[in-house]
KEGU-56655 format. One record per residue: x, y, z of N, C-alpha, C, O in turn. Coordinates in steps of 0.001 Angstrom, whole numbers, plus 500000, padded with zeros to 6 digits. Example, Ala and Ser with C-alpha at 12.3 -4.5 7.8 and 13.67 -1.06 7.14 Angstrom:
<rs>
513190494310507800512300495500507800513200496700507800514236496681508465 512850497750507080513670498940507140512900500030507870513409501138508039 
</rs>
This chain:
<rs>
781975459580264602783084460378264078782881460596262578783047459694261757 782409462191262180782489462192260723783477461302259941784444460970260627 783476460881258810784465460098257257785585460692257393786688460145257371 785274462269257596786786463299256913787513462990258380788729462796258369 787034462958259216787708463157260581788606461760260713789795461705261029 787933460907260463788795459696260602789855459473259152790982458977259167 789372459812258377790765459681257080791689460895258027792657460430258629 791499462005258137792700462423258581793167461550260078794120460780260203 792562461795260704792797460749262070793800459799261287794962460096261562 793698458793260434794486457648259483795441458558259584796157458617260583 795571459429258490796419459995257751797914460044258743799057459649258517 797179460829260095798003461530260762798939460361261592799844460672262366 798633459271261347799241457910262345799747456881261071800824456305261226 799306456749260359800290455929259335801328456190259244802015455170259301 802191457520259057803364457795258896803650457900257063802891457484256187 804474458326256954804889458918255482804726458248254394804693459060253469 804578456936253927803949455980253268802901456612252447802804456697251222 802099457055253440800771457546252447800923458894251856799979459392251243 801905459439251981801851461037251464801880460937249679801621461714248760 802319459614249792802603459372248069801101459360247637800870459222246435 799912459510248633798339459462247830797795460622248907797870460859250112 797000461385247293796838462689248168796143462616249313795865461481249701 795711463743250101795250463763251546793580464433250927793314465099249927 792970464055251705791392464217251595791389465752250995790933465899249861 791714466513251470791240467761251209791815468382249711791583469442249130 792800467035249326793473467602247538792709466639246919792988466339245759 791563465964247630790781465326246263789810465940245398789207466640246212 789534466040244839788080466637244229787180466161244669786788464994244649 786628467401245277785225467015245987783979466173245494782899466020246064 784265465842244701782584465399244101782617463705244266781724462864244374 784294463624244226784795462174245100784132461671246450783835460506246715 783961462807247258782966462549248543781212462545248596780573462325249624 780744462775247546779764462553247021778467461352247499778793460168247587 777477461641247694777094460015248094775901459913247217775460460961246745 775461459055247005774590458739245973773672458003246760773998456938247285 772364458579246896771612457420247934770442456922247120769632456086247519 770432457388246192769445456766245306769825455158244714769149454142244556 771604455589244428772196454360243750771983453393244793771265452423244549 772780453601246489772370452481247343771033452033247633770830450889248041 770094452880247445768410452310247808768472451093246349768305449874246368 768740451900245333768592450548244278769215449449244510768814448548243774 770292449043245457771577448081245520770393447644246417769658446864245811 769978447921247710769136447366248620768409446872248448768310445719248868 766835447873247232766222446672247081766145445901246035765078445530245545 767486445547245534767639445042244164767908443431245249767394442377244874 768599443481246314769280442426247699767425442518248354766706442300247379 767155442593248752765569442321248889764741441834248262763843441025248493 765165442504247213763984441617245620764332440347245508763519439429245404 765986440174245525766175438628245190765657437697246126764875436770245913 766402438198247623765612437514248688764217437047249086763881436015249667 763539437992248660762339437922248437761542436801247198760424436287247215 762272436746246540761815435887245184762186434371245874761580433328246122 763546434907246024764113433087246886763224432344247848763090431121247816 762550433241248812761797432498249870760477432076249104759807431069249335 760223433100248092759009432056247720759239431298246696758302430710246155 760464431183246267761030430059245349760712428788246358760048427793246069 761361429080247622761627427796248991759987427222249480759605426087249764 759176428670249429758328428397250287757346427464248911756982426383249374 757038427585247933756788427034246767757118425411246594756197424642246319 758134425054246725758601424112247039758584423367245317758211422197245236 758946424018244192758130423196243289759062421871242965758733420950242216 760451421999243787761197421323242903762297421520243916762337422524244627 762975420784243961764151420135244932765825421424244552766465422261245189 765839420935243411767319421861242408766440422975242721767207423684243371 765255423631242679765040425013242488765361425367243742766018426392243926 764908424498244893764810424797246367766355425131246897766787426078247555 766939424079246394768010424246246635768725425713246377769000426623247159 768928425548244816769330426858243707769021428520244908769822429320245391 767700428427244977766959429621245952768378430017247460769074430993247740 768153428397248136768798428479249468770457429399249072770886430404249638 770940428805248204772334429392247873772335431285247664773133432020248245 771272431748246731771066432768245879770660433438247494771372434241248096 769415432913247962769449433976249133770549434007250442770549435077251050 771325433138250859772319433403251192773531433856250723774423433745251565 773845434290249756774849435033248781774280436923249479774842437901249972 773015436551249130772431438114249531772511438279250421772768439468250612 772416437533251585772606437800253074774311438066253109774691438872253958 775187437531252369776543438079252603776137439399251614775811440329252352 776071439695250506776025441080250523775743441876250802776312442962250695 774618441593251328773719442746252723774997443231253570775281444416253391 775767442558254412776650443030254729777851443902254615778506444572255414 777916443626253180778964444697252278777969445971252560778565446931253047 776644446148252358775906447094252175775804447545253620775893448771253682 775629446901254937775814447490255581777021448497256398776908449460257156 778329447680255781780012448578255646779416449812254855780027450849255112 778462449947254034778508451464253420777632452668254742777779453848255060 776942451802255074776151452328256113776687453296257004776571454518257103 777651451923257974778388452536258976779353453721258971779513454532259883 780061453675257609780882455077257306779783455681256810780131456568256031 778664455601256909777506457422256569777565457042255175776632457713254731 778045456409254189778528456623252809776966456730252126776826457497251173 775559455797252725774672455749252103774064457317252483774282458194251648 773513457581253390772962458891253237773622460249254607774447460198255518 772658461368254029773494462133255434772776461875256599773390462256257595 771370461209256902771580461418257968771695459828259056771237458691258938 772376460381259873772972459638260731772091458277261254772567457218261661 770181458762261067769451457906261303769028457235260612768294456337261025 769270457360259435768816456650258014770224455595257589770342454595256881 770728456031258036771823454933257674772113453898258690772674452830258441 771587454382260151771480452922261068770398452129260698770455450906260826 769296452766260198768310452081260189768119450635258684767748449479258483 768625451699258101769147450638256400770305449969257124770028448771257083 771689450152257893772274449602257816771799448276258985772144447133258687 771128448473260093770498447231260633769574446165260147769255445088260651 769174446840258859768140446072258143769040445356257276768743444287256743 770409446092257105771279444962255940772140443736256656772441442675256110 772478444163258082772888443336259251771882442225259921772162441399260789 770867442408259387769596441581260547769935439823259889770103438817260579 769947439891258862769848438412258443770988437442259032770973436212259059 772224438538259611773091437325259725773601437762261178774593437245261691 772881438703261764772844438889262993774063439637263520774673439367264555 774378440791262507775401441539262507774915442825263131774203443468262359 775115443415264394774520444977264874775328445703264429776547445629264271 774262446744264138774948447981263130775744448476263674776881448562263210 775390448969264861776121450093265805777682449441266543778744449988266839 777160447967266647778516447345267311779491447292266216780632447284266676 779457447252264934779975446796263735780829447842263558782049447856263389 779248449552263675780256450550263172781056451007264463782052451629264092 781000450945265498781933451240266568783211450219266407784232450870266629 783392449408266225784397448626266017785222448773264416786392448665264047 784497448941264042784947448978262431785711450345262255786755450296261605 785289451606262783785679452835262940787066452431263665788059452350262941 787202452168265066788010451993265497789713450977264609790934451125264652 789008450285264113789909449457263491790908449930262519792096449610262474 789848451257261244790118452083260730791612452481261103792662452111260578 791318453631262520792180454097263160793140453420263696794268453888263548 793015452338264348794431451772264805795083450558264516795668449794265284 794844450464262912795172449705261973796926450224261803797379451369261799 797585449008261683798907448973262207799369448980263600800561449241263764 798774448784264452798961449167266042798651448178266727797607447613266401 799323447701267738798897446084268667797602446369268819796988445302268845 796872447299268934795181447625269575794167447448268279792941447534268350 794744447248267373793901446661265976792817445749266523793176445389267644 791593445204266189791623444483266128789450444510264872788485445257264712 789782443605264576788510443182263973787237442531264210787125441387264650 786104443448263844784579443114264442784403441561264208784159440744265096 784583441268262743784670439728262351785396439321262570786338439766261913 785830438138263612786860438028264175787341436233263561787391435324264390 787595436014262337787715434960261888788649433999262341789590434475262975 788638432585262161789971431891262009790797432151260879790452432192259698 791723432291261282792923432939260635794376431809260669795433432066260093 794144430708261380795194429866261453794922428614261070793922428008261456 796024428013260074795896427120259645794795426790258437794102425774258395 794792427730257595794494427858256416794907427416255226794255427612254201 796190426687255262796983426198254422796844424580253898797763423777253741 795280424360253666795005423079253117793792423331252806793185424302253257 793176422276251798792060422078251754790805422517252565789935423385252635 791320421218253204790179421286254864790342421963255286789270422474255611 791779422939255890791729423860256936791176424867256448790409425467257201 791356425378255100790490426200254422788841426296254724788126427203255151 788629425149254365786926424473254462786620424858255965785497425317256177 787596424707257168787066424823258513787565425984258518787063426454259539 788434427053257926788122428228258442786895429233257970786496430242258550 786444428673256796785405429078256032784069429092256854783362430091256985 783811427849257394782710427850257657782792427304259178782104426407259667 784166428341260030784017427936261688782913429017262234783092430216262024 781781428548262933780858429418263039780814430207264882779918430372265710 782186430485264841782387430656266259782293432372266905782512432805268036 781842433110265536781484433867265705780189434383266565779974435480267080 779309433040266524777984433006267019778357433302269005777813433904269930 779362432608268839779319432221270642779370433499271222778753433728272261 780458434881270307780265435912270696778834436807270634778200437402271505 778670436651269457776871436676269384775936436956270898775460437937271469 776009435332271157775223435019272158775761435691272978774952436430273539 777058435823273428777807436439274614777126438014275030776777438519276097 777142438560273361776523439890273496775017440224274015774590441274274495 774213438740273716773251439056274065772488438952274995771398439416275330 773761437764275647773176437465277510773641438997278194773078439357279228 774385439614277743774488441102278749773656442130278150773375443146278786 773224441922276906772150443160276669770989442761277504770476443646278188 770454441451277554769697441167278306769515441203279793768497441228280486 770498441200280019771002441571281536771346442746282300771381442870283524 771619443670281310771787444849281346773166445409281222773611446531280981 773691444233281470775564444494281856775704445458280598774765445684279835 777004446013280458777374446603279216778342445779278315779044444881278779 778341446128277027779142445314275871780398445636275939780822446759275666 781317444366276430783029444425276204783085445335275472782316445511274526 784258446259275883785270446956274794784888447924274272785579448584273496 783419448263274677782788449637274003782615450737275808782083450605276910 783372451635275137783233452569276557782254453671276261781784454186277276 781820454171275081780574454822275172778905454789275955778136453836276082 778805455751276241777323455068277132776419455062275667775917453999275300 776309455838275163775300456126273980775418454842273167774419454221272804 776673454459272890777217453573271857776275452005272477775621451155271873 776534452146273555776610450819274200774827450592274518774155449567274406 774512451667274850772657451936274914772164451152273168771458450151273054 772659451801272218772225451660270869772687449690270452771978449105269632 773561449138270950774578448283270322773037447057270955772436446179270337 772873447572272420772128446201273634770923446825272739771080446277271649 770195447387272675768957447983271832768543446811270273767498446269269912 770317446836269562769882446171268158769887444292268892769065443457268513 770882444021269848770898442880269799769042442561270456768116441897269991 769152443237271447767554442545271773766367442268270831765476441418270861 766649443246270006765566443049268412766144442062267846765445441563266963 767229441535268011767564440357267496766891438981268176766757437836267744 766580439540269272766614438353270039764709438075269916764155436984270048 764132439205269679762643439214269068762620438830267941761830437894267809 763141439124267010763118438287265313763340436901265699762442436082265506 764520436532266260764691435043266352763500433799267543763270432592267618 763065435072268252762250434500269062760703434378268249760063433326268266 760287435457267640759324435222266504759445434682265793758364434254265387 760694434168264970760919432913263865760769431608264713759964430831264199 761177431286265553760961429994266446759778429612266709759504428415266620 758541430827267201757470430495267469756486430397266187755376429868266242 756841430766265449755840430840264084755875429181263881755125428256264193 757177429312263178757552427598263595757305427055264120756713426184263483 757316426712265721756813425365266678754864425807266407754123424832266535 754265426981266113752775426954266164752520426578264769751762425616264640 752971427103263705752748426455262728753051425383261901752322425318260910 754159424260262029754768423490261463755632423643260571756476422821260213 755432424832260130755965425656258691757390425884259157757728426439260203 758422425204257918759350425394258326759799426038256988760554425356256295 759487427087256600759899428314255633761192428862256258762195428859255544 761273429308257447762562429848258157763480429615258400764483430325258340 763351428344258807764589427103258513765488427098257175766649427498257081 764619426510256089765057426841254920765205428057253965765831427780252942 764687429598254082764779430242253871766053431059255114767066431418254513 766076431252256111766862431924256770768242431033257485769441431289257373 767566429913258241768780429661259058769333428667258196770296428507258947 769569427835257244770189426998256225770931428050255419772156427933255477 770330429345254464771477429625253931772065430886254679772913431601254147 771496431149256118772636431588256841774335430828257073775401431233256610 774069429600257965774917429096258234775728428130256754776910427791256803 774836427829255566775425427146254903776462427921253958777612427623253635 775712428945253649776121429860252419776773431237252801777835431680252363 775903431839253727776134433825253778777733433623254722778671434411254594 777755432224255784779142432230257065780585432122255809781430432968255521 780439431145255449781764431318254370781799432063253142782661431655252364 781158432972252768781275433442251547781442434953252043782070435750251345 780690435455253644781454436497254171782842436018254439783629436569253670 783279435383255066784305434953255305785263435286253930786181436107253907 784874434555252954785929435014251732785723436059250922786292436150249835 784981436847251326785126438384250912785774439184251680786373440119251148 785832438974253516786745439243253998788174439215254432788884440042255003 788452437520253805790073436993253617791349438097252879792549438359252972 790646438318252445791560438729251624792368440565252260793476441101252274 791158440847252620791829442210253239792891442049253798793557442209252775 793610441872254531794374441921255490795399440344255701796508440149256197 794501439544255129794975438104255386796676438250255086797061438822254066 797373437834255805799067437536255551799953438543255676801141438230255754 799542440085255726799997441031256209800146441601257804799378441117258635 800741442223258065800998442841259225799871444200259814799949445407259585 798955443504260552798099444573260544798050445021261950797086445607262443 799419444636262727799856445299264128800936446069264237801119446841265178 801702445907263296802537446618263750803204447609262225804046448493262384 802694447278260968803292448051260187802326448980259866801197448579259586 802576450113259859801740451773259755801172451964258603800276452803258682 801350451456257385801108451726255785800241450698255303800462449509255072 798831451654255161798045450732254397798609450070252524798229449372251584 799636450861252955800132450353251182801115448884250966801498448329249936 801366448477252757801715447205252773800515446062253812800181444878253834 800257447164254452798859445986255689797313445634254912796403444882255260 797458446469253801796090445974253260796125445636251680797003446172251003 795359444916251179795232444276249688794349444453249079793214444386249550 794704444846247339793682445096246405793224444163245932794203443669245373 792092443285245666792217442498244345791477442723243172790260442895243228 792093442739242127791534443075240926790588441986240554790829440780240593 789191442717240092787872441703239902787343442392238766787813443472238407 786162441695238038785537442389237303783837443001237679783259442732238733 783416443606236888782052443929237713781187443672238792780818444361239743 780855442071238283780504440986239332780468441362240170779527441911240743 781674441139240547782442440813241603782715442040242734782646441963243961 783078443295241812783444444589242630781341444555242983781240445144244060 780539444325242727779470444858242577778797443880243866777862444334244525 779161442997244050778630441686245238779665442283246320779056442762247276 780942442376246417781273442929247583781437444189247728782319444683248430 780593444825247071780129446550247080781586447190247004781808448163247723 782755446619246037783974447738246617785040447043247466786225447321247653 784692446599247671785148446186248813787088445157248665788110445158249351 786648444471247408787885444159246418788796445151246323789953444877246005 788273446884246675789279447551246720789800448236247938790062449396248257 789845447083248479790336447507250318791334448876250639790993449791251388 792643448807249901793729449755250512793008450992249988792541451714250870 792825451383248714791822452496248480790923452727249734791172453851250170 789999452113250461789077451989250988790025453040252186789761454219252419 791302452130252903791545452236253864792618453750254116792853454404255132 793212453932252292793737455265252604792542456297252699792649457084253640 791228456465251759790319457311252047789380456737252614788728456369251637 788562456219253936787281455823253924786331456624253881785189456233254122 786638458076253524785743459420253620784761459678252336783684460270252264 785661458907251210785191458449249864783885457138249908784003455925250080 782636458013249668781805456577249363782474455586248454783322455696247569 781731454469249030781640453307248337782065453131246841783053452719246233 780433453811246454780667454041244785781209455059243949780892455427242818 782086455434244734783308456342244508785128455674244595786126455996243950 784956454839245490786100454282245609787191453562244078788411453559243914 785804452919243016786692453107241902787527453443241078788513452964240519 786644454865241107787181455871240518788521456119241397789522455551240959 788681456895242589790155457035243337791019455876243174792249455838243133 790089454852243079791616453376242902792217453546241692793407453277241523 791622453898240971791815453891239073793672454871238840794638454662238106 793271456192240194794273456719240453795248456626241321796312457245241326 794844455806242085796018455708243333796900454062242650798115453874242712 795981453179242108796653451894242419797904451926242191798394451553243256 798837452162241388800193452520240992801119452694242528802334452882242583 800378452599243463801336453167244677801327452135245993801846452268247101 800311450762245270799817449930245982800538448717246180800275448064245171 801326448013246927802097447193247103801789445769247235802670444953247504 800500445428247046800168444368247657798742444081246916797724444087247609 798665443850245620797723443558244612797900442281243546798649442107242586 796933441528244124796086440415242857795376440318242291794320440865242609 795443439696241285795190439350240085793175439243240159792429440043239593 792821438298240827791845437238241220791693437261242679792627437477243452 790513437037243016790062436397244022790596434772244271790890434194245317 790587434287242803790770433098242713792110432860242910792375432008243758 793330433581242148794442433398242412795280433698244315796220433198244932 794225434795244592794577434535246233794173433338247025795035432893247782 793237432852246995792875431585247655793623430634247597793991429954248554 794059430432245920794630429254245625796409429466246485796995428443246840 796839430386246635797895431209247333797860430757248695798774430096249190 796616431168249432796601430686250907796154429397251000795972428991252148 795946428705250169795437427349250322796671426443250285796795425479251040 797631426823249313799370426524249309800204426611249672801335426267249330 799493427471251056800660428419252131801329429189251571801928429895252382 801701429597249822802303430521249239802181431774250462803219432092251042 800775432518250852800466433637251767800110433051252716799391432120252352 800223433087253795800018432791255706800692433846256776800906435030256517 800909433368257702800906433927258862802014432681259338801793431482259512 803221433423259468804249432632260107804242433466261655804938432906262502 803609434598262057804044435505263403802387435627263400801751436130262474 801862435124264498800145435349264308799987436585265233798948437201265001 800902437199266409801187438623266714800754439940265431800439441127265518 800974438835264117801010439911262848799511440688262910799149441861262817 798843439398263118797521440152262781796246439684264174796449438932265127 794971440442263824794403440835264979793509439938265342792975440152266430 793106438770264619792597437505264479792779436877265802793937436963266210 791922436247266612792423435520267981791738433770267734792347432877268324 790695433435267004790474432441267079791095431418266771790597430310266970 
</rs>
């Protein structure tokens, strides 16, 4: 589904809320703009590091460096993911095949399929506010209100089980829950099985060679680093709001104000309700429209830091878990 098609699609189901921010077609065009030069640099600027890290790991010169590496390249493996959200809305280039192909290459490390991501993610778009919401990352969402529960929702890795789930029926042939496209569903069993060749080629390199580069380069700061730090780039969207049943992204979704860093590691992404009144607006465009819309935004912090510390205090939770689309 073209960008423009689904912002109006939004538009037309939120209800009057959003009329207070203009409608796609009163923006200035150059707002829809995509810059694919800028994302090839974001990519392999997230490659270069990765790349330096493993042979930081594989080097071994020094324990703190080894370490230092494991963190830095799993940070990149969560931003790869921000980079692949630009993908799936087309935002990196026009054509349709160049952006699965970058965007599976930004999904591969943490075993995110492009096509399942953007079929779900599209959808979510659209029936955001609506019992039929629901989210590709499907986090723990309950009982967040401590320390530890924090710590175990951060890093509950139960996302995997669906994982696997997906990939005993690509393998099987069955088709993938919840996707009724044939095309969709051809493309979705297609990325997981290449998944299932990368991981089957990392295993065997390993048991023939002894070399455990992969271990410590891939599956350590997968699970140690890239599972909770996606996780808290994604908390914040939606966390404590009503994302079933109230129509207005100007109350179901959250800004948080960051500085460069920060907007620059989760590609934008800090500026969610922007995101969610236009997603037709690239990425590295979304600034700029927030710069103008925020004034109309109901539901904006300070910090990253000051939200956490919020849901960690129960200050923000989920007293009606009906609210939101979270099942774990």
């Amino acid at each position: 589904m073209p960008n423009q098609a689904v912002a109006e699609l939004i538009e037309e189901n939120v209800g009057p809320p959003l009329t207070k921010i203009a409608k796609p077609r009163e923006l200035p065009q150059e707002l829809f703009q995509r810059k694919s030069r800028l994302f090839l640099a974001k990519f392999g600027f997230a490659y270069g590091v990765i790349a330096a890290g493993w042979v930081a790991i594989a080097m071994n010169l020094h324990l703190a460096l080894s370490a230092a590496a494991v963190v830095v390249v799993g940070l990149m493996y969560a931003h790869l993911v921000e980079l692949q959200h630009e993908c799936l809305h087309e935002h990196a280039f026009r054509s349709r095949q160049m952006n699965r192909i970058f965007g599976f290459l930004c999904g591969m490390f943490m075993f995110s399929s492009f096509s399942h991501y953007k079929y779900e993610h599209l959808r979510h778009h659209a029936l955001l506010g609506r019992d039929e919401n629901k989210e590709f990352f499907n986090y723990r969402f309950n009982r967040l209100d401590s320390p530890l529960g924090f710590v175990r929702g951060a890093w509950h890795l139960g996302r995997y089980a669906d994982v696997l789930r997906h990939v005993a029926r690509s393998l099987t042939g069955r088709p993938i829950e919840g996707v009724k496209r044939p095309t969709t569903n051809r493309r979705i069993k297609a990325e997981y099985r290449l998944f299932v060749v990368l991981f089957a080629g990392a295993v065997a390199f390993t048991a023939l060679t002894g070399d455990t580069l992969l271990v410590w380069a891939w599956l350590l700061p997968l699970l140690l680093v890239a599972e909770p730090m996606h996780f808290l780039i994604e908390l914040p969207e939606h966390f404590g709001l009503n994302t079933q049943h109230d129509p207005s992204v100007l109350t179901n979704t959250r800004t948080v104000k960051a500085g460069p860093f920060l907007e620059w590691f989760t590609n934008g992404n800090n500026l969610h309700t922007t995101h969610h009144a236009h997603p037709g607006v690239p990425m590295e465009n979304v600034p700029v429209l927030s710069a103008q819309i925020l004034p109309h935004f109901e539901v904006v912090e300070d910090s990253y830091w000051t939200f956490y510390k919020k849901v960690v205090t129960g200050e923000v939770r989920y007293e009606d878990f009906s609210a939101t689309c979270m099942t774990r």
